[in-house]
C-alpha positions in Angstrom: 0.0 0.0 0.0 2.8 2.8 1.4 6.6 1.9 0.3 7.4 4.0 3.3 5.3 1.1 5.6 6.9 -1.8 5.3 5.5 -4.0 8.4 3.1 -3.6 11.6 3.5 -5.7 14.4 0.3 -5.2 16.7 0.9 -6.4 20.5 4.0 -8.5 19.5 4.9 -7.8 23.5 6.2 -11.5 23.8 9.7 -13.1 22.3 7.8 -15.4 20.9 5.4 -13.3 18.5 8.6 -11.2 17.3 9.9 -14.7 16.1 7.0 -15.8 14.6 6.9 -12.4 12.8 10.2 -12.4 11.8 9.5 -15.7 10.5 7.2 -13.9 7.9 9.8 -12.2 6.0 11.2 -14.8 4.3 7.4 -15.1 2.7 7.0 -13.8 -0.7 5.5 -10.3 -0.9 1.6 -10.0 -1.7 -0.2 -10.4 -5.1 -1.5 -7.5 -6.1 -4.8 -9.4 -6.1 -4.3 -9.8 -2.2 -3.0 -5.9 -1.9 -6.1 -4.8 -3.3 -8.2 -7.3 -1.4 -7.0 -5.3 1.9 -6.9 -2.2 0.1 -11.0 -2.9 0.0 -11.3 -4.2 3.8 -9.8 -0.7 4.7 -12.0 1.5 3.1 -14.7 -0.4 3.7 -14.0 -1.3 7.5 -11.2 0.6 9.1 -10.5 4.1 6.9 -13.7 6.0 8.1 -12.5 5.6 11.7 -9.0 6.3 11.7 -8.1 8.1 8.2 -9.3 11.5 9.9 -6.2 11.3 12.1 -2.9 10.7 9.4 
């Protein structure tokens, strides 16, 4: 979506979830089908909440 995001890491407050998300960056990036899949859930479930406040 951004180049300038590359990753979020909600409540990764354990050593174990940072290693599991580590993990996920030897995964191949996203189609561009599944970009614009989540694309679509955020302006259709999340944008009208917090877009206001970038």
């Amino acid at each position: 979506m951004f180049d300038a995001v590359s990753t979020i890491i909600p409540r990764a407050s354990k050593p174990h979830h940072i290693e599991s998300n580590a993990k996920t960056s030897s995964l191949p990036p996203l189609t561009k089908h599944e970009m614009d899949q989540v694309q679509k859930i955020y302006d259709e479930m999340i944008k009208n909440q917090v877009h206001h406040l970038w």
